[in-house]
C-alpha positions as CSV (number, residue, x, y, z in Angstrom):
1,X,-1.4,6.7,5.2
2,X,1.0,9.9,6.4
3,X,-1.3,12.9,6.9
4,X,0.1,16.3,5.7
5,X,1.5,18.8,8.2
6,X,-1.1,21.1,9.8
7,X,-0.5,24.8,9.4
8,X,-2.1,25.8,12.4
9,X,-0.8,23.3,15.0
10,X,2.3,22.3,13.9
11,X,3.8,18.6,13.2
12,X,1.5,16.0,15.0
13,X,2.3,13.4,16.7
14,X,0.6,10.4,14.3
15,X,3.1,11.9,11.5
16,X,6.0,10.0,13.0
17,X,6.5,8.4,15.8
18,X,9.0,9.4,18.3
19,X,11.1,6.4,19.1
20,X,11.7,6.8,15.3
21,X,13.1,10.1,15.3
22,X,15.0,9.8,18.0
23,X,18.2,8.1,16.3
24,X,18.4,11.0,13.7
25,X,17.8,13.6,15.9
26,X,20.9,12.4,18.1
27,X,22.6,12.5,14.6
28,X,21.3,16.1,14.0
29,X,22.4,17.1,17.3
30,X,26.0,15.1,16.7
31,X,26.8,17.2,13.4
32,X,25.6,20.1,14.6
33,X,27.5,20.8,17.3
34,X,30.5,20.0,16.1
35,X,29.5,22.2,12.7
36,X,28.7,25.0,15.2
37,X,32.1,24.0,17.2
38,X,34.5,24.7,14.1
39,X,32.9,27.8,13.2
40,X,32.9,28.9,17.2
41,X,36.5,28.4,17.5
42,X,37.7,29.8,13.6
43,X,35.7,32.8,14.2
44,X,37.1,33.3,18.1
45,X,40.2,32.8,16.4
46,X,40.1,35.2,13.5
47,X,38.7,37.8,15.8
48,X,41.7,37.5,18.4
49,X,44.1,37.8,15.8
50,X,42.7,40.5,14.3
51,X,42.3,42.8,17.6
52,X,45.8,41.7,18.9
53,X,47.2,42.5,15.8
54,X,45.5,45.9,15.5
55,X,47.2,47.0,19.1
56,X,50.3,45.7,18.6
57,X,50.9,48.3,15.9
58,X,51.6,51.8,15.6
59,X,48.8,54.2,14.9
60,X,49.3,54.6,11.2
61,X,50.0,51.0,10.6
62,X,47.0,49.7,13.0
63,X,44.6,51.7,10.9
64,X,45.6,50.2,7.1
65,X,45.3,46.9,9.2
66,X,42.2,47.4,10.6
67,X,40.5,48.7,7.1
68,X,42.0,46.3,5.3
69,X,41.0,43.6,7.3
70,X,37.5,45.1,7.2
71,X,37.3,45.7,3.9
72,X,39.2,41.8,2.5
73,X,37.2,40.1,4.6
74,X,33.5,42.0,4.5
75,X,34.0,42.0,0.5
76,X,35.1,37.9,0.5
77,X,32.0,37.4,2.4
78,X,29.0,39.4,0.7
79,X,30.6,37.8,-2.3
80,X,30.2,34.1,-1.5
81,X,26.8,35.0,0.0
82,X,25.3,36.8,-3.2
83,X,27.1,34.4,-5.7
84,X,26.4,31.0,-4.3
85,X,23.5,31.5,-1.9
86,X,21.4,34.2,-1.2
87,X,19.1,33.0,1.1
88,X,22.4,33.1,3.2
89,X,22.5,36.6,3.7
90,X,22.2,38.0,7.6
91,X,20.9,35.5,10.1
92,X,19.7,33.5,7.9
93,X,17.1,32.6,10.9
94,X,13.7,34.4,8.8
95,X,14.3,31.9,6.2
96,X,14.6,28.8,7.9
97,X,11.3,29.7,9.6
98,X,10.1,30.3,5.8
99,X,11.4,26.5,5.9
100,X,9.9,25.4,8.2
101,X,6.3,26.8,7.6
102,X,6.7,25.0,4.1
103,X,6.8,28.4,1.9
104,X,10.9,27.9,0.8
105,X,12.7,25.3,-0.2
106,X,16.1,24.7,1.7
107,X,19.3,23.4,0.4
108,X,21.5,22.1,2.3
109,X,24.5,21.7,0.1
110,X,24.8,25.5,-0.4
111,X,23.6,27.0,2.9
112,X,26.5,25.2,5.3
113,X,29.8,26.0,3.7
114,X,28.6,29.1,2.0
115,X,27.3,30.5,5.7
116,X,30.4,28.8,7.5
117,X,32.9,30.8,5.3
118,X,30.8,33.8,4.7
119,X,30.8,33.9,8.0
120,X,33.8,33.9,9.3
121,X,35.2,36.4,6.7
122,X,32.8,38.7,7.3
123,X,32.5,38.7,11.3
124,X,36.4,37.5,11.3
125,X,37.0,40.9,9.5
126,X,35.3,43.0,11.9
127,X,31.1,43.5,10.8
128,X,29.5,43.9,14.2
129,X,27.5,40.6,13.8
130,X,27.0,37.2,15.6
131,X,27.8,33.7,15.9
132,X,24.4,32.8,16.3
133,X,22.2,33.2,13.6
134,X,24.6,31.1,11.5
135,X,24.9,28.3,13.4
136,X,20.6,28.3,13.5
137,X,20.6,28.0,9.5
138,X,23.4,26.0,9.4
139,X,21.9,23.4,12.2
140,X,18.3,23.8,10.8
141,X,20.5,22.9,6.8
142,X,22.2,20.3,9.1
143,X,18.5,18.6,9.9
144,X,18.0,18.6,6.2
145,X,21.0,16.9,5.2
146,X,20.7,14.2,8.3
147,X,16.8,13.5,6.8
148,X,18.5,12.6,3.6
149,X,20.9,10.4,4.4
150,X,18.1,8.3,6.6
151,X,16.0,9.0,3.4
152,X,13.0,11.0,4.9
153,X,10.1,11.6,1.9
154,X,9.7,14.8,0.8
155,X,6.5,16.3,2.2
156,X,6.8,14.5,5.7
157,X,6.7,16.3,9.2
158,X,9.5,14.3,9.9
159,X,11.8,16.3,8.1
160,X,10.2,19.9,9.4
161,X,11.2,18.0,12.9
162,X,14.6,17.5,12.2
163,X,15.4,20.9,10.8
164,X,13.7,22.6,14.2
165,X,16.1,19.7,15.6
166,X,19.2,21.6,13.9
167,X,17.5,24.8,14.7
168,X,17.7,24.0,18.2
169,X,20.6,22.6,18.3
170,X,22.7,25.3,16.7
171,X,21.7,27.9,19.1
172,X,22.6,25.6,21.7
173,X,26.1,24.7,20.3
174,X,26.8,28.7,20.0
175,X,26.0,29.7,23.1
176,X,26.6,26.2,25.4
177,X,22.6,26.8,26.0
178,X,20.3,23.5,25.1
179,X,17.5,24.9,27.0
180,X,17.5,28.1,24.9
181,X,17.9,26.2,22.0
182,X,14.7,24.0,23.2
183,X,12.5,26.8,23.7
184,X,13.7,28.9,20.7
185,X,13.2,26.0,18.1
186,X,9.4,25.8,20.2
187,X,8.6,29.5,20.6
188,X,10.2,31.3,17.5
189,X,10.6,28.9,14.3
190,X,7.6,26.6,15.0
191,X,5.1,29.0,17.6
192,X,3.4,25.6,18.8
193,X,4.7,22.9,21.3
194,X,4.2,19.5,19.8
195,X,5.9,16.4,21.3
196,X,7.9,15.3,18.2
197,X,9.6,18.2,17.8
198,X,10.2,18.9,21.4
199,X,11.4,15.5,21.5
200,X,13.8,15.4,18.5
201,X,14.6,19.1,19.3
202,X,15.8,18.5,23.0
203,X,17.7,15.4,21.6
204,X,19.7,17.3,19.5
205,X,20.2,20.2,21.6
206,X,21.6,18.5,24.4
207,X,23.9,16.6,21.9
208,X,25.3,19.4,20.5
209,X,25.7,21.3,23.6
210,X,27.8,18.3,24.7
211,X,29.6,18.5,21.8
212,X,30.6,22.0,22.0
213,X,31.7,21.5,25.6
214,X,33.9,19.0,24.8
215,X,35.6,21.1,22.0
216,X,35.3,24.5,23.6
217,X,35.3,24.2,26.8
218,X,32.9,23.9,29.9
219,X,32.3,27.7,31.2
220,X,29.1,29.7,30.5
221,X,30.0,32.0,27.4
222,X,29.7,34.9,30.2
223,X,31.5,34.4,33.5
224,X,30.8,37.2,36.3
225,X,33.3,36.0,38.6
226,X,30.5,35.8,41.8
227,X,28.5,38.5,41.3
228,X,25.1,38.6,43.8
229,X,21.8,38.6,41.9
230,X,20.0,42.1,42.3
231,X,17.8,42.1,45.5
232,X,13.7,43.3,46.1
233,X,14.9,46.7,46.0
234,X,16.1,46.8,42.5
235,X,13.4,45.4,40.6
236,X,11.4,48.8,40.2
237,X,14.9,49.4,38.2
238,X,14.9,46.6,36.3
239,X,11.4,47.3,35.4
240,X,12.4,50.7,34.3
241,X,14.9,49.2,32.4
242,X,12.3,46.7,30.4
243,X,10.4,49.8,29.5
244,X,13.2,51.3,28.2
245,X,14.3,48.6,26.4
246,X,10.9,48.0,25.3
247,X,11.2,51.5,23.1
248,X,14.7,50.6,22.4
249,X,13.4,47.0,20.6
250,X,11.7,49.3,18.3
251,X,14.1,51.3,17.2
252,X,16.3,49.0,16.3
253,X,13.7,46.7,14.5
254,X,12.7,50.0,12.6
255,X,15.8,51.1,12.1
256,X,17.5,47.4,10.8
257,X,14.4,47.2,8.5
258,X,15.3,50.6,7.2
259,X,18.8,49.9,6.9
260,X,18.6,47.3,4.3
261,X,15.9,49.3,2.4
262,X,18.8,51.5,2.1
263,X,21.4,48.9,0.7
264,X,19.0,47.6,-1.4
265,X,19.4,51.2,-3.5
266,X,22.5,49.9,-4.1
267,X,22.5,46.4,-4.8
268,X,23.5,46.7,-8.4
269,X,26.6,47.8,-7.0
270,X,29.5,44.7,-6.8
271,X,28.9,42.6,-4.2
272,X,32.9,43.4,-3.1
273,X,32.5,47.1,-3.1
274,X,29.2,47.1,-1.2
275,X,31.1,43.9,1.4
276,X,34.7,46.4,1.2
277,X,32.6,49.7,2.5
278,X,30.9,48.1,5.6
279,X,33.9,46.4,6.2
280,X,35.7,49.9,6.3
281,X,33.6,51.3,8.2
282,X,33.9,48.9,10.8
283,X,37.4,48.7,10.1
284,X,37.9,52.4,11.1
285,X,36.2,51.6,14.5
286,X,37.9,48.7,15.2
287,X,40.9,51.0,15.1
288,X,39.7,53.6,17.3
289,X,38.7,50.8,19.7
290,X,39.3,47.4,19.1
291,X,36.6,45.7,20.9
292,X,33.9,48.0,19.5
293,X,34.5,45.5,16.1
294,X,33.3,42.0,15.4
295,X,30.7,40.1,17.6
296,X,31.1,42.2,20.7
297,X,31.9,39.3,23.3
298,X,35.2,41.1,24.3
299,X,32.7,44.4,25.1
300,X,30.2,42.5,26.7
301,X,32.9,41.1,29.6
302,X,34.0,44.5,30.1
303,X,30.5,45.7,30.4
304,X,29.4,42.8,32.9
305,X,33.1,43.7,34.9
306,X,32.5,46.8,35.7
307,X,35.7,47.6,33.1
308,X,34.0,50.8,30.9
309,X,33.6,54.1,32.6
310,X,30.1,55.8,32.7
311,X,31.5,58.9,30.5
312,X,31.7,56.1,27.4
313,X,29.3,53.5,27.8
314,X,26.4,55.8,26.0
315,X,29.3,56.9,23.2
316,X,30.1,53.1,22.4
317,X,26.4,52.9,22.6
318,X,25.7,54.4,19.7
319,X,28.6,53.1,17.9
320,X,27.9,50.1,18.3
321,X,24.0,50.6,16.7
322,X,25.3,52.4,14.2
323,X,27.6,49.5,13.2
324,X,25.1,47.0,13.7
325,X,23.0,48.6,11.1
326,X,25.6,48.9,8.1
327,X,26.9,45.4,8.6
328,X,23.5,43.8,8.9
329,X,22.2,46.0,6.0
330,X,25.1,45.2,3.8
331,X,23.4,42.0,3.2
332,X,26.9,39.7,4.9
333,X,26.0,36.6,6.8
334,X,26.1,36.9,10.4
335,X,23.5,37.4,13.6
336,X,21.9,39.6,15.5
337,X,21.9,38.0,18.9
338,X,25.6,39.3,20.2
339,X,24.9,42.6,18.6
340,X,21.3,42.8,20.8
341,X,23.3,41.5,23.6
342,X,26.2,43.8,23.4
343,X,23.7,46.9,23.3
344,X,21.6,45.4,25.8
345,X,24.2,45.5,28.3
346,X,25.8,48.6,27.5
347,X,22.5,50.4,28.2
348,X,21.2,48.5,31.4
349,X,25.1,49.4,32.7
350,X,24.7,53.3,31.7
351,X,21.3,52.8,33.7
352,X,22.8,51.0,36.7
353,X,25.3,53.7,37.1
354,X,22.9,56.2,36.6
355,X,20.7,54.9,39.4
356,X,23.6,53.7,41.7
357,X,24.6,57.7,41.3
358,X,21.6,58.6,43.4
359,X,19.7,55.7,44.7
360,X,22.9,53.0,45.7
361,X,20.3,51.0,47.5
362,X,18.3,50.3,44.4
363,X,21.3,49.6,42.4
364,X,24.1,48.4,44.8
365,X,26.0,46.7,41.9
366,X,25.7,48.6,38.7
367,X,27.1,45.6,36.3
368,X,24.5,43.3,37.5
369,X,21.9,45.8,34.9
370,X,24.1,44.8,32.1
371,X,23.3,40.9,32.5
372,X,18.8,42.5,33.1
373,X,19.5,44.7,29.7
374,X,20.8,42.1,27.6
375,X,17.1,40.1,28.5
376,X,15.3,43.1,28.1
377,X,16.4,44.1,24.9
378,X,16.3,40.6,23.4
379,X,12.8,40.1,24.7
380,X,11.8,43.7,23.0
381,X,13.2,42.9,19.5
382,X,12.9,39.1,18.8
383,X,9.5,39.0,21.3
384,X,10.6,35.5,22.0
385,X,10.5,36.3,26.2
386,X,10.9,32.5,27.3
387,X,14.2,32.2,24.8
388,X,15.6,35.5,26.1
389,X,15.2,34.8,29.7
390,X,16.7,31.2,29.9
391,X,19.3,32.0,27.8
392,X,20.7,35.1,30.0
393,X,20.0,32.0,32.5
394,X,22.0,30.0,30.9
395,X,24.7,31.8,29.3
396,X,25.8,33.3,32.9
397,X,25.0,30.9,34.8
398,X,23.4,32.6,37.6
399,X,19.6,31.5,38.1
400,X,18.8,34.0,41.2
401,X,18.8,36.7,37.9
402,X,15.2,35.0,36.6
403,X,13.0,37.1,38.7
404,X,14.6,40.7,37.4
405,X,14.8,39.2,34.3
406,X,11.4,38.4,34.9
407,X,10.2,41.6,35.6
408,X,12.4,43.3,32.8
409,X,11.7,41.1,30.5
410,X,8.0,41.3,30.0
411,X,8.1,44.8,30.7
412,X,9.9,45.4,27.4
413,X,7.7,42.5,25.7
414,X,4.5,44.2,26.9
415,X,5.5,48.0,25.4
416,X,6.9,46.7,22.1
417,X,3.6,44.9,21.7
418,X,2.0,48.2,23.1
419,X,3.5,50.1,20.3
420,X,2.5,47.3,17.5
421,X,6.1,46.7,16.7
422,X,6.0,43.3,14.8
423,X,9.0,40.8,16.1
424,X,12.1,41.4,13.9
425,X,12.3,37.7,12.6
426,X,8.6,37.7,11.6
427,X,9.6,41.6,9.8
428,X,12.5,40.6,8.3
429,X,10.7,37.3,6.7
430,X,8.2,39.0,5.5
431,X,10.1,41.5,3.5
432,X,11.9,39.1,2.2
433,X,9.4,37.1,0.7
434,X,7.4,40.3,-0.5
435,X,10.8,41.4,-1.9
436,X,10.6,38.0,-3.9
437,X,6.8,38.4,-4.6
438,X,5.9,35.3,-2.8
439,X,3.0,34.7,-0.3
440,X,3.8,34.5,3.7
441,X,1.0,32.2,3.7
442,X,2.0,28.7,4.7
443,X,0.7,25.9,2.0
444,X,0.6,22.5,3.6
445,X,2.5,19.5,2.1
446,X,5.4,22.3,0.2
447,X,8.5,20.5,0.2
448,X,11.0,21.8,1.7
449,X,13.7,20.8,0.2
450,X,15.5,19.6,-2.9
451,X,14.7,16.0,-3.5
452,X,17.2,13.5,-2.3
């Protein structure tokens, strides 16, 4: 007889066996990737457009562009989210680990094309969000869907194995990272390591990676053109930098937790009006900068290059927060990865410059503190450190950055713990299921989805 999941340890392995799962995950990992793929390259599309088009105009033209991009697209999107499914609203990563621990239901006919389109209006039209946190719920929705069509009971582990399977594989597909996706789906959604689901999740991660490489191309997401890994000297720098960034996590975990308490005096407001403001707002900064809008990946290569001169870096700092906070509040779908990553390296440049100013030694090659801050800062907000450090691994490619990012890395993780700071997926799931008066306590055997 199938035992019920365990709350405390996670799927085990007499629920299912592995050679059983394996097909599906390949599936999972098949579907998600090229899911993940479509949205990858419509979103690098829409945002392209929009910033080519924005500088190819006139002042006065470029700005009714830029807002009215914003505010068309922003509006579409918080629409479609509010009106056909809620629980698609920002990453959408807090409730899939609801989903997982059994306390939601998930369904998988709503979640993918209301996130895939919500998506891309909202990020295509300029909200500083990411690619990621979509492509999680929609490969973790993907897992579901796959479990049906192989006709997985309700209540199984099986089908909590193939939606960390999805999980995995999403993050993977977005960022051409399966070992991130591996340890993520391990470390963040589940909190246990249990062979099944490291199995079926390192199946599908690895599929959809190769997916996306076929589509999208080969090339780690961030490519720094032969940049030397900081040296011995540098590493009381990057260890600065963790603390910093270790205060920094805070902040913004506070201050996005805030943000939406602040929406939420609004939400009687039209979804289109409240979607139409953030998108303005962003709209008007796109204009005054173009790469300041939408996911950040164009202000990220310019960071890593060396392309942003010291007098701006802390100025598209704090535009960038700023930003971060009103589209994430607004309630649209999108991530905050790219926006942790885009701040993350903007401040660890500002502090390589700094340093490099007075102490070149320590900081020979300034840039090099954008790739440590992006670690940092993930590792400070999401307290996931393993995730954060192979996917900086991963996404540039360059593996003699793991001891800095080492060093950085738990330095940030060890003063946002310090400070009691709870991760920002654990704070954001459970305000939302306070918000919905329901109980973060897991209740073993839940389904977790609708019935096939």
């Amino acid at each position: 007889m199938t035992q019920p999941p365990d709350a405390n340890s996670g799927l085990k392995e007499k629920e299912v066996k592995r050679r059983h799962i394996l097909p599906k995950a390949l599936v999972v990992g098949l579907v998600a990737g090229l899911i993940a793929s479509g949205f990858r390259m419509a979103l690098h599309g829409a945002e392209t457009g929009r910033i080519a088009w924005i500088e190819r105009l006139p002042a006065g033209a470029g700005l009714l562009v830029a807002v009215g991009l914003g505010s068309l697209g922003s509006g579409l999107g918080l629409w479609l989210v509010r009106r056909f499914a809620p629980e698609t609203a920002g990453s959408g990563i807090p409730d899939l680990k609801s989903v997982v621990l059994g306390e939601r239901q998930l369904d998988w006919r709503r979640v993918i094309p209301v996130k895939f389109l919500a998506g891309i209006a909202g990020i295509g039209g300029g909200l500083t969000l990411g690619r990621e946190g979509p492509t999680v719920q929609m490969g973790g929705a993907t897992g579901l869907m796959v479990s049906t069509w192989f006709r997985v009971r309700q209540g199984e582990g099986e089908r909590r194995a193939l939606i960390s399977a999805g999980a995995a594989a999403g993050l993977a597909a977005a960022f051409n990272a399966p070992l991130a996706g591996l340890i993520f789906a391990l470390e963040e959604l589940n909190g246990s390591f249990t062979p099944v689901v490291f199995v079926a999740s390192f199946l599908a991660a690895v599929t959809a990676d190769i997916v996306c490489r076929v589509v999208t191309g080969e090339t780690p997401v961030f490519a720094l053109h032969g940049m030397p890994g900081p040296t011995l000297h540098a590493l009381p720098v990057c260890a600065l930098l963790g603390v910093l960034a270790g205060f920094a996590g805070v902040l913004f975990n506070k201050s996005l937790i805030l943000s939406l308490d602040l929406f939420d005096r609004i939400r009687s407001w039209p979804a289109p009006l409240v979607g139409a403001g953030a998108g303005a707002v962003a709209g008007l900064a796109a204009w005054a900068y173009p790469a300041m809008s939408g996911s950040g990946a164009l202000l990220s290569e310019r960071a890593l290059s060396g392309e942003i001169a010291v007098r701006w870096m802390l100025l598209l700092l704090a535009g960038r927060f700023v930003l971060t906070m009103v589209s994430y509040g607004s309630g649209a779908a999108g991530g905050i990865f790219a926006p942790l990553l885009v701040l993350g390296s903007l401040g660890g440049l500002a502090l390589g410059a700094g340093v490099h100013s007075f102490l070149p030694g320590w900081a020979a090659y300034p840039e090099t503190f954008a790739v440590i801050g992006m670690g940092a800062l993930f590792t400070a907000t999401v307290r996931a450190p393993l995730t954060g450090i192979v996917l900086m691994t991963e996404l540039t490619g360059k593996y003699d950055f793991m001891l800095p990012l080492l060093v950085s890395g738990f330095a940030a993780y060890g003063i946002a713990e310090a400070l009691g700071d709870k991760p920002i997926y654990e704070a954001l799931r459970e305000r939302s299921l306070r918000r919905k008066g329901e109980s973060p306590v897991h209740t073993a055997g839940h389904a977790i989805g609708p019935a096939a």
